[in-house]
DRENGULUM-88103 format. One record per residue (C-alpha): residue number from 0; x, y, z. Coordinates in nm, 4 decimals, always signed. Example, Ala and Ser with C-alpha at 12.3 -4.5 7.8 and 13.67 -1.06 7.14 Angstrom:
<ropas>
0  +1.2300  -0.4500  +0.7800
1  +1.3670  -0.1060  +0.7140
</ropas>
This chain:
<ropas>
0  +0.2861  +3.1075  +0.7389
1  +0.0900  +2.8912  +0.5166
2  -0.2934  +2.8724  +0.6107
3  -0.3641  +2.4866  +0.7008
4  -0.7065  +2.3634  +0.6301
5  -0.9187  +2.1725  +0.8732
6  -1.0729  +1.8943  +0.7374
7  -1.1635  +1.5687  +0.8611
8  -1.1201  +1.2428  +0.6964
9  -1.5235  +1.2602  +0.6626
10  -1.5139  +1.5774  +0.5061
11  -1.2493  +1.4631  +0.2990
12  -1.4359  +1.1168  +0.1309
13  -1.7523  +1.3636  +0.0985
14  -1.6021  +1.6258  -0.0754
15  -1.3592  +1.3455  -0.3135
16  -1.7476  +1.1574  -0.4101
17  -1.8561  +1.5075  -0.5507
18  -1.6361  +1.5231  -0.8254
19  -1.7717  +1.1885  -0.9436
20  -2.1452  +1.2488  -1.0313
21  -2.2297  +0.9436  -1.0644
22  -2.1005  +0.8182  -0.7562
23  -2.3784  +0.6329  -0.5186
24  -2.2198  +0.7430  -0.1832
25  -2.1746  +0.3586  -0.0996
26  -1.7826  +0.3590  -0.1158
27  -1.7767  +0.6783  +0.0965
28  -1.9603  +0.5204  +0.3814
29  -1.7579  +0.2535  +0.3500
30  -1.4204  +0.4184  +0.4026
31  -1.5885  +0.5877  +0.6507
32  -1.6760  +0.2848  +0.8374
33  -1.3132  +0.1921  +0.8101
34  -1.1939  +0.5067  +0.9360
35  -1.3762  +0.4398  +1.2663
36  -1.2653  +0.0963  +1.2909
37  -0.9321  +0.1741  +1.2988
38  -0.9726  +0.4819  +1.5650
39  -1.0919  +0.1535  +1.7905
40  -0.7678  -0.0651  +1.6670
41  -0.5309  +0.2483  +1.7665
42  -0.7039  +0.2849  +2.0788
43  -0.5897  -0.0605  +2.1707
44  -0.2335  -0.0262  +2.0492
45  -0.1779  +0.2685  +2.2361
46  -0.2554  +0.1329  +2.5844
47  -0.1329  -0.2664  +2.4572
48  +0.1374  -0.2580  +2.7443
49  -0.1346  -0.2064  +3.0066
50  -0.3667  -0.4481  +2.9098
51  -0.4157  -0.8317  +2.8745
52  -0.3001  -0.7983  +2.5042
53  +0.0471  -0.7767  +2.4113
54  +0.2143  -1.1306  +2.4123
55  +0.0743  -1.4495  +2.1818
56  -0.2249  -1.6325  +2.2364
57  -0.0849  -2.0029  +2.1493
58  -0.2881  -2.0241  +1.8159
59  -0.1127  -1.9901  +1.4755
60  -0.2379  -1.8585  +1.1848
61  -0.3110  -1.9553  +0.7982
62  +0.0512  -1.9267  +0.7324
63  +0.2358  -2.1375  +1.0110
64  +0.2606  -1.8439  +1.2380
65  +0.2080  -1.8070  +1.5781
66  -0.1120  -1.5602  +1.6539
67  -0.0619  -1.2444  +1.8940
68  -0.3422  -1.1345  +2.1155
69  -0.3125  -0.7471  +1.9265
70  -0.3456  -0.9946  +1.5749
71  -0.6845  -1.1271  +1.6229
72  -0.8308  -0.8123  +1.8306
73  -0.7629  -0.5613  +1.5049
74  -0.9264  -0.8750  +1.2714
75  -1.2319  -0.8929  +1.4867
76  -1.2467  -0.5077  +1.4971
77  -1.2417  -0.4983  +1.1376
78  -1.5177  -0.8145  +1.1097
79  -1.7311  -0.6497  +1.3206
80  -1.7143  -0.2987  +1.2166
81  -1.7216  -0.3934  +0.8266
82  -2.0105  -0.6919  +0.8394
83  -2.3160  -0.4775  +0.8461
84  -2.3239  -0.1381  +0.6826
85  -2.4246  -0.3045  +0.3778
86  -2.1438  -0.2406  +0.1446
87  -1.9483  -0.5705  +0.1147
88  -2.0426  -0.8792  -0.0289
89  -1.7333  -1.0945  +0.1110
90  -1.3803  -1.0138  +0.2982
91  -1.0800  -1.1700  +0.3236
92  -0.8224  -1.1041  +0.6118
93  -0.4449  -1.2335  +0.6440
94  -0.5217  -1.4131  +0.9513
95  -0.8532  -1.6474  +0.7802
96  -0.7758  -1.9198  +0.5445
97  -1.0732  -1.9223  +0.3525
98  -1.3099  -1.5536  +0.2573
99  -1.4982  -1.4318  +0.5228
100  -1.8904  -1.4698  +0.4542
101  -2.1588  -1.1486  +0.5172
102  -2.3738  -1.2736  +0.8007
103  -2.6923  -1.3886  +0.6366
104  -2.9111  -1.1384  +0.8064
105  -2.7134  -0.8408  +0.6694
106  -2.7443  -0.6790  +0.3643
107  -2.5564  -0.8047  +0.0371
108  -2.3414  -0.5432  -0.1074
109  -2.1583  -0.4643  -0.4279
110  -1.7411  -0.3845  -0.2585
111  -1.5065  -0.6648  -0.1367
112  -1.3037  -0.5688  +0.1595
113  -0.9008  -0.7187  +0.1806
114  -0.7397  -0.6365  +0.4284
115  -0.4117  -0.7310  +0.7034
116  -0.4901  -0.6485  +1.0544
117  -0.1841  -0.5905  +1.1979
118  +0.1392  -0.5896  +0.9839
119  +0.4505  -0.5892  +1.1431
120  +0.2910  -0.7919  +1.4238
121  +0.6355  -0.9553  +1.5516
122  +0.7218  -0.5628  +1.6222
123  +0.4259  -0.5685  +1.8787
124  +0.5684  -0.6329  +2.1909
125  +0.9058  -0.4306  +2.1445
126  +0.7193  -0.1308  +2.0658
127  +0.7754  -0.0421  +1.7300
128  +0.5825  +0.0929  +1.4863
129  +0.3174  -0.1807  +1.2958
130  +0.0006  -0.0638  +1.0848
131  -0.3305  -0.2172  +0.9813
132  -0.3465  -0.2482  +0.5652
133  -0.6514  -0.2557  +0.3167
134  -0.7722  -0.2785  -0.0060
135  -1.1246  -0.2556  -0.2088
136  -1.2488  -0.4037  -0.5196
137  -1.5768  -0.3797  -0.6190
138  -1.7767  -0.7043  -0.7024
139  -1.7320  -0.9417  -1.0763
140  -2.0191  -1.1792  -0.9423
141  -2.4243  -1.0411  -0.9595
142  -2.5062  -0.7843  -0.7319
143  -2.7502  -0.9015  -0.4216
144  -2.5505  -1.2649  -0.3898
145  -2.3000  -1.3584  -0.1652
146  -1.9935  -1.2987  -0.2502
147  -1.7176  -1.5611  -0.3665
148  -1.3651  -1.5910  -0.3989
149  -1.3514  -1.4914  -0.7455
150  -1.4677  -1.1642  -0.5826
151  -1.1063  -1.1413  -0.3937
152  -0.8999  -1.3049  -0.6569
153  -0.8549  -0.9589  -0.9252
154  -0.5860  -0.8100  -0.9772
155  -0.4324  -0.5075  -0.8215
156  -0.5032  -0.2892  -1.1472
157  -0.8971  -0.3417  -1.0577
158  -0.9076  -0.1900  -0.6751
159  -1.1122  +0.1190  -0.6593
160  -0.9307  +0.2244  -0.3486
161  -0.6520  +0.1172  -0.0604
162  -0.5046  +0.2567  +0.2298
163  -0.3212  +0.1733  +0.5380
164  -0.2788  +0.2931  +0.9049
165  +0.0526  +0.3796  +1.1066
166  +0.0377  +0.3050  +1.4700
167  +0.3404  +0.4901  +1.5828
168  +0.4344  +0.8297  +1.7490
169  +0.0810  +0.9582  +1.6216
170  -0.1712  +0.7015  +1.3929
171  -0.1466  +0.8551  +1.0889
172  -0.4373  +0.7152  +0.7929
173  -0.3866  +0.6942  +0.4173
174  -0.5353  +0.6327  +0.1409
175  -0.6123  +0.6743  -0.1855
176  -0.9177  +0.6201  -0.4433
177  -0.6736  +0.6188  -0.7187
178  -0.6408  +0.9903  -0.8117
179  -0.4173  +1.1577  -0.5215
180  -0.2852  +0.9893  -0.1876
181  -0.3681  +1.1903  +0.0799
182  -0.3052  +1.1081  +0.4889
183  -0.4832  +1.2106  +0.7903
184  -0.3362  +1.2607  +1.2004
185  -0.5293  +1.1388  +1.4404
186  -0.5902  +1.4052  +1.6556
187  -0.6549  +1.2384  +2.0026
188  -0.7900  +1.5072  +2.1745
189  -1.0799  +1.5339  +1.9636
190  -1.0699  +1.1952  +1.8265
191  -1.0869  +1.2739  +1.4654
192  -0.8894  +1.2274  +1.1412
193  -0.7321  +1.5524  +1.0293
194  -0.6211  +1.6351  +0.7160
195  -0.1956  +1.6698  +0.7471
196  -0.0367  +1.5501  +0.4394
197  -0.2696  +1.6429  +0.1021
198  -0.1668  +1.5426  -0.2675
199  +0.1353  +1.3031  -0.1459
200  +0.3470  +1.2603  -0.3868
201  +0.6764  +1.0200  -0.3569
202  +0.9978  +1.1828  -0.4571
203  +1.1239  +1.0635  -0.8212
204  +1.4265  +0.9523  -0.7035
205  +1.5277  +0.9256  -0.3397
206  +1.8839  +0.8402  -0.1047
207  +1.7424  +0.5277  +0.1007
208  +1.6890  +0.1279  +0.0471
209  +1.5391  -0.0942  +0.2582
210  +1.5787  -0.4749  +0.2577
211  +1.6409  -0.7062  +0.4905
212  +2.0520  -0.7639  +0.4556
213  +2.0611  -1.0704  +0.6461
214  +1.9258  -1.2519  +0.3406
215  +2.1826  -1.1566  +0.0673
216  +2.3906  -1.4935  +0.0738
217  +2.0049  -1.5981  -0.0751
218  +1.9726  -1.3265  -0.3385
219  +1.9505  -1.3082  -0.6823
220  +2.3092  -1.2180  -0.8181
221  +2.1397  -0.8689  -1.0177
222  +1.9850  -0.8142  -0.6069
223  +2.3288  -0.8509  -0.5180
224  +2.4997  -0.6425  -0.7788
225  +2.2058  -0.3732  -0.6965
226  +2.3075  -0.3200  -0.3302
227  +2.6459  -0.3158  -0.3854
228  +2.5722  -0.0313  -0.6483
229  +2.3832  +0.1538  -0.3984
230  +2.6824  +0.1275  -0.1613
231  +2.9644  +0.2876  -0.4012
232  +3.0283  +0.6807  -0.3592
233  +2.9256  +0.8355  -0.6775
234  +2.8211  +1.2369  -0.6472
235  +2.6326  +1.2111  -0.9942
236  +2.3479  +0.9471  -0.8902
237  +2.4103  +1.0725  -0.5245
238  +2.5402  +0.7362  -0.4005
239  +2.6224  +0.5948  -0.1594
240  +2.2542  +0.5434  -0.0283
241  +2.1180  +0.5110  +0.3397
242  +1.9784  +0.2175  +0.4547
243  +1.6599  +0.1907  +0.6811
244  +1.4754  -0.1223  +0.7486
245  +1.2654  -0.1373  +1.0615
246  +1.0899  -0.4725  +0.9705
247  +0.7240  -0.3545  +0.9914
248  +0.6202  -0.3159  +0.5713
249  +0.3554  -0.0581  +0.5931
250  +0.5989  +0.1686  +0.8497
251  +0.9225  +0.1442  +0.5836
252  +0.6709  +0.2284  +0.3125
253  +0.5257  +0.4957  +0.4732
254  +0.8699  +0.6207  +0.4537
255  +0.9287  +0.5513  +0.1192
256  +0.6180  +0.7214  +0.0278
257  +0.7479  +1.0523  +0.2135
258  +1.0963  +1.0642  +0.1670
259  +1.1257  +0.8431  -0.1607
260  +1.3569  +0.5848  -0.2131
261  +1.3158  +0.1876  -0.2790
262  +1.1483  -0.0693  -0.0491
263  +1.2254  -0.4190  -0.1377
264  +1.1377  -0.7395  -0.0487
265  +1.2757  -1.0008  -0.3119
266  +1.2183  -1.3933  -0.3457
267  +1.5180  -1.5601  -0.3033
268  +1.7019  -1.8941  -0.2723
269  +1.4617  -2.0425  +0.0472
270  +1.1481  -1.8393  -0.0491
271  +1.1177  -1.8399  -0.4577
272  +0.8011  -1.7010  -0.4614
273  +0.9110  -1.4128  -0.1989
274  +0.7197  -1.3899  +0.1255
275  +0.4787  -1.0956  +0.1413
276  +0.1231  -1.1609  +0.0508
277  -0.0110  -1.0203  -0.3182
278  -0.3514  -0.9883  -0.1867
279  -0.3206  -0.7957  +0.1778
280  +0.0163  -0.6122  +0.1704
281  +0.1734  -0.6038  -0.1953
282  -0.1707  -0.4618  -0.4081
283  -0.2946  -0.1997  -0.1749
284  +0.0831  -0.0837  -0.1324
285  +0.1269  -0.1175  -0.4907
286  -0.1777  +0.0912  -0.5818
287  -0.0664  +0.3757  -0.2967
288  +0.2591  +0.4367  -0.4526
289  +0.1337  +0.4160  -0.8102
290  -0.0995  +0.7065  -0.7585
291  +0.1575  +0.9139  -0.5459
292  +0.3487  +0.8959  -0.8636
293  +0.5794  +0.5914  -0.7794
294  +0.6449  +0.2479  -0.9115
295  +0.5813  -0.1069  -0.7753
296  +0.7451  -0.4647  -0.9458
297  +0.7891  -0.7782  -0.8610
298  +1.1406  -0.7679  -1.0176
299  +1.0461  -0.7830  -1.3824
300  +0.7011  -0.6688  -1.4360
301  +0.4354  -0.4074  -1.2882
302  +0.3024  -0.5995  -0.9385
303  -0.0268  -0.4863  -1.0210
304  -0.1259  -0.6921  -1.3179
305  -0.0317  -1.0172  -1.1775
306  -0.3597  -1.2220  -1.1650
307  -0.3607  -1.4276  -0.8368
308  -0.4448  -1.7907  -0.7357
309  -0.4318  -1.8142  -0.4331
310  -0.6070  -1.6243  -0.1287
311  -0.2605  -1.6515  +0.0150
312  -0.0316  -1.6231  -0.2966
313  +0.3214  -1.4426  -0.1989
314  +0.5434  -1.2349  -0.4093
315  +0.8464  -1.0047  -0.4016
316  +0.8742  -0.6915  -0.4034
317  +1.0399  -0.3877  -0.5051
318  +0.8502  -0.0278  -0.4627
319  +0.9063  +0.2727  -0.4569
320  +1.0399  +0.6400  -0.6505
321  +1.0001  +0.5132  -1.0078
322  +1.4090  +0.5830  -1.0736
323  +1.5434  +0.3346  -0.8087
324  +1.2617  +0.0699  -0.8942
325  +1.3625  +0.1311  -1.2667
326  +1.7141  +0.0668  -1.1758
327  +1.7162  -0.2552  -0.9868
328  +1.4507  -0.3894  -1.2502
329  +1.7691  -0.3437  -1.4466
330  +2.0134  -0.4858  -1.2400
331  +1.7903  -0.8113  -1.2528
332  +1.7254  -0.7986  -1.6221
333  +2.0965  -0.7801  -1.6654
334  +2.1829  -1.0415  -1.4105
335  +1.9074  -1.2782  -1.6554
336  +2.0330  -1.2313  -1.9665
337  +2.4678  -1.3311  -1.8336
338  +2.5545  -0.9834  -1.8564
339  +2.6394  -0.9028  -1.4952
</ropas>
């Protein structure tokens, strides 16, 4: 029986800061800080159904949609667990408009904090599976100022670390500084992050899509072509696939992450720009799978480099084992150039 090592999440960011010398310690407390936070947020998702929180609190967010109670308890969490260790110098959450300002009275720091609350949210009240999402950059403006929203608008290539957080069967935390993805169980008995899945790395090719199929009269015809490729028998490229979609992104990635495979999310006909946000969901998912070994596009380019506008900008996307994002990238370029 192979001998498992016990190490918590703590442990883990300690030990990962010593092999950079001339690391300060800041980022470390930071993730840190974010570990605890979301120990709170699972907490509360664990006992919703018994409490005054499930259900919608007749607000809507940012983006037209209407707010659940579980929504704004994991963004005020995160606010208030985040605002004064003295990392950040600004945030930004999915549920804000504009960037969220370091209270005046706290100490200016030199990370920016992204992050989505609770993705999958429409999941809440049937129970399924949702997940809290975030990403880190570190600061373009002068350290000891506030930060701005030049701060939040890099691109994906420039975070220094991302992660997210399954709420499901167990809460499950990953995350990744950009050299290994590793994820930790919370063990609720002692109420700690332990060290269950080290050195993740996503398969290079795997046997399951995921897309939402009630949107393929709106596809792109190489989309189209692509899933109907997927669905042929063919024992060489070990088709046909299986297809999985439960609707919550960071629980269908965490999937893809484990058992490889494609996750895709594409633009299409009533949403050209696709509908998943660059900034809170697409960039730290992008960076994830990149350093598990996997590949992330928005169709016809590497996600990562895109340089955003917008605090809000969407974008498809298709991630996942480097093969099957290689081969629908194809499928489109074909579909572009008359060919298909």
């Amino acid at each position: 029986m192979p001998k498992m090592r016990f190490m918590t999440i703590e442990r883990h960011i300690i030990e990962g800061e010593r092999l950079h010398p001339s690391a300060t310690g800041e980022l470390s407390r930071l993730l840190s800080d974010l570990a605890i936070a979301i120990k709170v947020i699972s907490l509360e998702v664990n006992k919703a159904g018994l409490v005054d929180i499930l259900g919608l609190t007749g607000d809507q967010n940012v983006h037209g949609e209407t707010v659940r109670k579980l929504d704004m308890y994991a963004h005020e969490m995160l606010f208030k667990a985040m605002d004064h260790g003295g990392h950040l110098c600004v945030m930004a959450s999915e549920e804000e408009e504009n960037i969220i300002h370091i209270p005046h009275d706290y100490k200016i720091g030199k990370y920016v904090l992204l992050f989505d609350p609770l993705d999958g949210s429409s999941n809440i009240d049937a129970n399924v599976s949702i997940g809290t999402i975030f990403s880190i950059y570190k600061r373009i403006t002068p350290d000891g100022t506030p930060g701005t929203i030049h701060d939040c608008l890099q691109p994906g290539v420039e975070q220094v670390a991302a992660g997210y957080a399954v709420y499901g069967s167990s809460t499950m935390l990953v995350y990744t500084t950009g050299h290994g993805v590793h994820g930790f169980t919370l063990d609720p008995s002692i109420g700690e992050f332990i060290l269950s899945h080290e050195n993740i790395r996503i398969p290079e090719k795997g046997k399951i899509y995921s897309i939402n199929e009630g949107n393929y009269l709106y596809w792109h015809p190489g989309l189209k072509k692509y899933i109907k490729y997927l669905q042929e028998e063919d024992k060489a490229t070990q088709r046909p696939y299986s297809s999985r979609y439960i609707g919550s992104m960071v629980a269908d990635l965490h999937r893809t992450l484990l058992y490889g495979g494609i996750f895709m999310y594409p633009s299409d006909s009533r949403s050209p720009r696709g509908k998943l946000r660059l900034m809170y969901e697409c960039n730290p998912l992008a960076f994830i799978i990149e350093a598990a070994g996997g590949k992330a596009s928005d169709g016809r380019s590497r996600l990562l480099e895109i340089k955003p506008n917008d605090l809000h900008e969407r974008c498809p996307i298709f991630i996942g084992s480097k093969y099957d994002v290689n081969v629908v990238e194809d499928f489109i370029a074909r579909a572009d150039r008359g060919e298909i």
